[in-house]
C-alpha positions as CSV (number, residue, x, y, z in Angstrom):
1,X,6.6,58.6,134.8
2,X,6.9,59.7,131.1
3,X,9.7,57.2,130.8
4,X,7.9,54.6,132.0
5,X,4.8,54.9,129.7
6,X,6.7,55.2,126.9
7,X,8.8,52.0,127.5
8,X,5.0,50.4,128.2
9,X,3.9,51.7,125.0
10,X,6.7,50.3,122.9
11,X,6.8,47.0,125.0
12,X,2.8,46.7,123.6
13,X,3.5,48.2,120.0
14,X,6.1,45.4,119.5
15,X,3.6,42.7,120.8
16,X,1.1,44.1,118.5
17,X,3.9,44.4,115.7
18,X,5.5,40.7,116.3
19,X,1.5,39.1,116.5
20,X,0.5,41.0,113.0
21,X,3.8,39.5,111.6
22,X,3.3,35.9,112.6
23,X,1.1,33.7,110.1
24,X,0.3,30.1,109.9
25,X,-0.8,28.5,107.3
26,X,-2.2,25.3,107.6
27,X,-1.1,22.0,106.1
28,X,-4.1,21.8,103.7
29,X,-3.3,25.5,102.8
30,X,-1.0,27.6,100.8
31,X,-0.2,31.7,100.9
32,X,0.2,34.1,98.6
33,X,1.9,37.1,100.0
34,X,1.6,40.3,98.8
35,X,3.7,43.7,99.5
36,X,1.9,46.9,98.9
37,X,-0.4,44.9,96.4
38,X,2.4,43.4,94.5
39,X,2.9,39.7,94.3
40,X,6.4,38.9,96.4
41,X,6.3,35.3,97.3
42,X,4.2,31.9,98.0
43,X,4.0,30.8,101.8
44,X,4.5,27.1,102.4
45,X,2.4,25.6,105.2
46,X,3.6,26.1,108.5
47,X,4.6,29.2,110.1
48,X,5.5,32.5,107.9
49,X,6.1,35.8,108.9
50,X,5.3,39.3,106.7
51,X,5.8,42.6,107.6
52,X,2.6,44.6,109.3
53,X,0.6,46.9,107.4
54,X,3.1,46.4,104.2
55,X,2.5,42.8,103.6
56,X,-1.1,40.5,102.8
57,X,-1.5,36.9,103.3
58,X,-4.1,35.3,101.0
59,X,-4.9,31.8,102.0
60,X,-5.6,29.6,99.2
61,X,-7.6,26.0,100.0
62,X,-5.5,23.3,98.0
63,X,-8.0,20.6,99.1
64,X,-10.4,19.0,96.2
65,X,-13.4,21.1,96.0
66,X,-16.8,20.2,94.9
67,X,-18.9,23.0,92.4
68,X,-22.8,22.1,92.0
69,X,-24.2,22.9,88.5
70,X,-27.3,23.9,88.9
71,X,-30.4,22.3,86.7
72,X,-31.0,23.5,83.4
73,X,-32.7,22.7,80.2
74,X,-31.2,21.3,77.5
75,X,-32.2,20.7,73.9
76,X,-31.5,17.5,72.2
77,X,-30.1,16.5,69.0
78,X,-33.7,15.0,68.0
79,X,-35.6,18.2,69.9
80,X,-36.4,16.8,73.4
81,X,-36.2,19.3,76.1
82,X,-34.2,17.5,78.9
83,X,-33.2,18.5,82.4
84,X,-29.7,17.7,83.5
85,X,-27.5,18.9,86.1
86,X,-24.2,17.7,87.1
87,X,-21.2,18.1,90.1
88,X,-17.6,18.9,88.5
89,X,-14.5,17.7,91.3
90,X,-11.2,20.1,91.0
91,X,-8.4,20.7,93.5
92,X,-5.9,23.9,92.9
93,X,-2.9,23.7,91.0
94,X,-1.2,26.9,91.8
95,X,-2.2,29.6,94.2
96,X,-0.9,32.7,92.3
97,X,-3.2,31.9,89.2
98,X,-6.3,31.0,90.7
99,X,-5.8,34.2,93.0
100,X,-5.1,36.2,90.3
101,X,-6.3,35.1,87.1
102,X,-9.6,34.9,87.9
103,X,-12.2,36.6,90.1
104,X,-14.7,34.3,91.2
105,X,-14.0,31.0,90.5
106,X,-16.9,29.3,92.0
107,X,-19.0,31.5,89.3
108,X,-16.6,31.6,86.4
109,X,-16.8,27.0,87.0
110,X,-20.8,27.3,87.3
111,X,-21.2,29.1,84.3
112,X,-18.2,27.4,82.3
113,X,-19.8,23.7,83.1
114,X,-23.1,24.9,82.0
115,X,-22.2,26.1,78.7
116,X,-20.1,23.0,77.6
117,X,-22.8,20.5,79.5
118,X,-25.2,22.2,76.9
119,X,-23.1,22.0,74.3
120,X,-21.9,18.1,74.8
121,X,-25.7,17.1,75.9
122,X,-27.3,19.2,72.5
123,X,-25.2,16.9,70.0
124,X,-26.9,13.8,71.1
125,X,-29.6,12.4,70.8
126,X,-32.2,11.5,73.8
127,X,-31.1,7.3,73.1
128,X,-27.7,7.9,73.4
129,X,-27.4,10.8,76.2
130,X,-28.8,8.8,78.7
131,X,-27.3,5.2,78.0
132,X,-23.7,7.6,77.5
133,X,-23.1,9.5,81.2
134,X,-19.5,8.1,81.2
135,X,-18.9,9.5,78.0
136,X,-20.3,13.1,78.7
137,X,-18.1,12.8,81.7
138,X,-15.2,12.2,80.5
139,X,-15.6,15.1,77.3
140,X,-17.1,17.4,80.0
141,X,-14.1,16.8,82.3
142,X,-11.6,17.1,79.1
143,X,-13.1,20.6,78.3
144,X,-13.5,21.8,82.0
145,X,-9.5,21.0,82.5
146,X,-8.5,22.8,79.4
147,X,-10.5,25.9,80.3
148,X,-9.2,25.6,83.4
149,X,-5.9,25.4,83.6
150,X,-5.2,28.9,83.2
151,X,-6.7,29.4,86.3
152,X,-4.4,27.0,88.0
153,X,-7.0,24.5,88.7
154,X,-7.0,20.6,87.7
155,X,-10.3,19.4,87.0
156,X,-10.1,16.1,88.9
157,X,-13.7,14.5,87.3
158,X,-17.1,15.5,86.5
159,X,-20.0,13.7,87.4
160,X,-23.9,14.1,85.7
161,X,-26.3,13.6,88.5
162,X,-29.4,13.4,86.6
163,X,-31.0,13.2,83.0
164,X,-34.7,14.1,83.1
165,X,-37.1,13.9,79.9
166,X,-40.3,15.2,79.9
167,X,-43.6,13.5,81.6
168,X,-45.0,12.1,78.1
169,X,-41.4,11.3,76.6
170,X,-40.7,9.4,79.8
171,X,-44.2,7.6,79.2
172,X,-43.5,6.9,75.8
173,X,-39.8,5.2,76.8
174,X,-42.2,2.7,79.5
175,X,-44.2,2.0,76.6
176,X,-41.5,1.2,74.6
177,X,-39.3,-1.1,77.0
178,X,-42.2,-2.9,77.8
179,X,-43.2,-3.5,74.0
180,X,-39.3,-4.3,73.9
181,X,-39.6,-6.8,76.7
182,X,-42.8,-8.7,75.4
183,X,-41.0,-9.1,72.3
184,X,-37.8,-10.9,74.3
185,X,-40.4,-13.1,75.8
186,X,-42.0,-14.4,72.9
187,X,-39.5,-14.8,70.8
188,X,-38.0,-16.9,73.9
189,X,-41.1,-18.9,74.0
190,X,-41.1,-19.5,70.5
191,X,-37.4,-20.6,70.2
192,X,-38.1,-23.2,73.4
193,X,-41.2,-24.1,72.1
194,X,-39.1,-24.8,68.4
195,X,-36.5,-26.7,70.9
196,X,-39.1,-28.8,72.2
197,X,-40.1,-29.7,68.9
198,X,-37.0,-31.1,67.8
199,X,-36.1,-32.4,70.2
200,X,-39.5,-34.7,70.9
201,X,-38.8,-35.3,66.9
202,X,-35.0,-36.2,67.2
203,X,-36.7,-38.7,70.0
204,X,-39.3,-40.1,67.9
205,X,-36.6,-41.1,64.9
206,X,-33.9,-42.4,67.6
207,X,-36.6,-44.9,68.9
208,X,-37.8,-45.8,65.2
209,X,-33.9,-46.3,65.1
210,X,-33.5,-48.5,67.5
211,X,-36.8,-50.9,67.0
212,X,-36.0,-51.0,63.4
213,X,-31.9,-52.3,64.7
214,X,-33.9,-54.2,67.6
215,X,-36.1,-56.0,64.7
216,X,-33.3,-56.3,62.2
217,X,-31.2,-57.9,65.0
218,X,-34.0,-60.2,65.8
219,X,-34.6,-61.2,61.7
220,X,-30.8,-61.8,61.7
221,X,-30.3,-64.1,64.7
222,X,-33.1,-65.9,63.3
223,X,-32.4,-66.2,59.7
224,X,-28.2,-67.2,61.3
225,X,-29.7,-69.5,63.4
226,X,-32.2,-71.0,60.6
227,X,-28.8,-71.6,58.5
228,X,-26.9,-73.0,61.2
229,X,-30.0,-75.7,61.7
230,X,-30.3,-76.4,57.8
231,X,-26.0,-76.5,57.8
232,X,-26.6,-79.1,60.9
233,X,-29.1,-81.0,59.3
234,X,-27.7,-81.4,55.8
235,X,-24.0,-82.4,57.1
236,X,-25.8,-85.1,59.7
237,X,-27.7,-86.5,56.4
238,X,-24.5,-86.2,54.0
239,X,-22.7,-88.0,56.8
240,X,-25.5,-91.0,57.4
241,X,-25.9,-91.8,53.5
242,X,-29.2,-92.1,52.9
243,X,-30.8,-94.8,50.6
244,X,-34.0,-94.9,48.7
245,X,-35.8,-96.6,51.3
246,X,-34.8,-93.5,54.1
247,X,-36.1,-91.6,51.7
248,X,-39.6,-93.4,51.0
249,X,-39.7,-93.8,54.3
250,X,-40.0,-90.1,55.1
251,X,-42.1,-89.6,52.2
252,X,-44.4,-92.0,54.2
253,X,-44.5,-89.8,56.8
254,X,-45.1,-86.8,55.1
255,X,-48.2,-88.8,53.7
256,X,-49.2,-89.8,56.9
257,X,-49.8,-86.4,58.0
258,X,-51.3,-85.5,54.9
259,X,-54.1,-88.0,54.9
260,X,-54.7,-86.9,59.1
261,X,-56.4,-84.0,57.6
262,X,-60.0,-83.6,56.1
263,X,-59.1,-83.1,52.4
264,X,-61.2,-86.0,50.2
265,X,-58.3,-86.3,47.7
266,X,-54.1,-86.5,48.2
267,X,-51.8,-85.7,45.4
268,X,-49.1,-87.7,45.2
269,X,-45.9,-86.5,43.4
270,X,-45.2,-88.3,40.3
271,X,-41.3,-88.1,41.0
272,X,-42.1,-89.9,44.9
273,X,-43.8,-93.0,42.6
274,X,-40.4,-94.6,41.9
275,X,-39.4,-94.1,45.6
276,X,-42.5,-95.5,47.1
277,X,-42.3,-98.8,44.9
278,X,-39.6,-99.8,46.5
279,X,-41.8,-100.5,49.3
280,X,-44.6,-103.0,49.1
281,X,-46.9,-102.2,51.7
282,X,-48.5,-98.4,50.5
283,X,-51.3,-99.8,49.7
284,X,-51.9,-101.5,53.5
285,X,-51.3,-98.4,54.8
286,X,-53.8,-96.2,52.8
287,X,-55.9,-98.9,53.4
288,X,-55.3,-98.6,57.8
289,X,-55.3,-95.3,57.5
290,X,-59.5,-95.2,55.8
291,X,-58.8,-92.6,53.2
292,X,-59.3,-92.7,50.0
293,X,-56.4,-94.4,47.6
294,X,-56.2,-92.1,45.3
């Protein structure tokens, strides 16, 4: 009966003994293993065994984690108290370091991103801190890695979740962008209305233009067509020879039409006197005509 105890008891102590000794560590996960509290190895994912009671398995989370920096008060470069908090992204490099070179990493990160997020924010000024987030990033995230490293940790990216001035700072900023945006729109107004203006004047002198070409066109078809009538005129008389009694005879018909009219006296050219004797009949025709024969 002794016997058969003791064969039970062994049978359980080497369950017991084979479950302590059996580990898994998940794919996301790596192990540090430790014998009698000295480092010995790092476990892979997957299944590891250690020796009970001698050997410790610490699990280390290789995922990216997230560590939330509280909101703090910061001072300026030009003295404006701002509120600014931010979110800083790492994933572990290597187990052994961040097991062993430093306690409380989730602290030790807090406090480290708080320092240098007071340190980065303090050298700007209000303007430039909050039109500048990528570039507080990316000096945060610089810093953050280099601190970090001895820790095995790789500071993936940092993020700044808010920038918040005071109540009457904030007020004075609204004042100021809408100031700003007044400004945009009147000097808008004023360039279209200044567009406008030349343009309608631009108009103006291209329609003077083109009446003054319209007119100038008009005075030179006239004045061509004038010539080509006087060029018409004097080559059908140069070609038809005309005597001194053509000639008186038009002369008579230019006194025709000047004795039609109500003037008492007509003035005869002296030179038309040798060109109207020719004819003997100017005095009949003063006389049909009723004026005077003078």
């Amino acid at each position: 009966m002794g016997t058969i105890l003791f064969l039970f008891f062994l049978v359980l102590f080497v369950i017991a003994v084979g479950t302590l000794s059996i580990r898994i560590v998940s794919p996301y996960q790596k192990g540090v293993v430790e014998r009698l509290g000295r480092y010995t190895r790092t476990a892979q994912p997957g299944l590891t065994l250690i020796i009970p009671f001698l050997d410790r398995l610490i699990k280390v989370d290789m995922r990216e984690q997230v560590v939330d920096v509280p909101p703090q008060e910061v001072i300026t470069k030009d003295n404006v108290v701002v509120t600014v908090d931010a979110i800083v992204f790492y994933e572990a490099t290597d187990p052994v370091k961040l097991v062993y070179n430093v306690a409380n990493f989730f602290d030790a990160a807090t406090k480290l991103a708080q320092t240098n997020l007071r340190n980065v924010v303090g050298e700007m000024e209000l303007d430039q801190a909050l039109t500048s987030r990528d570039t507080i990033n990316a000096r945060l995230r610089e810093v953050l890695d280099d601190a970090t490293d001895k820790w095995g940790v790789r500071v993936v990216r940092v993020e700044i979740k808010r920038i918040d001035p005071p109540a009457d700072v904030t007020q004075a900023m609204h004042r100021q962008m809408k100031a700003e945006r007044e400004k945009r729109a009147n000097i808008l107004e004023a360039e279209g209305s200044r567009q406008a203006a030349i343009l309608e004047a631009e108009g103006k002198a291209e329609a003077v233009r083109r009446v003054a070409d319209a007119e100038r066109y008009r005075l030179q078809a006239e004045a061509e067509g004038q010539s080509r009538a006087i060029t018409i005129v004097f080559n059908a008389i140069k070609e038809a020879r005309p005597d001194d009694k053509l000639i008186a005879i038009q002369y008579l018909d230019a006194l025709k039409a000047m004795a039609n009219g109500q003037a008492a006296k007509i003035f005869v050219p002296y030179e038309a006197s040798g060109v109207l004797g020719a004819l003997g009949g100017i005095k009949e025709l003063f006389s049909e005509s009723g004026g005077p024969t003078s």
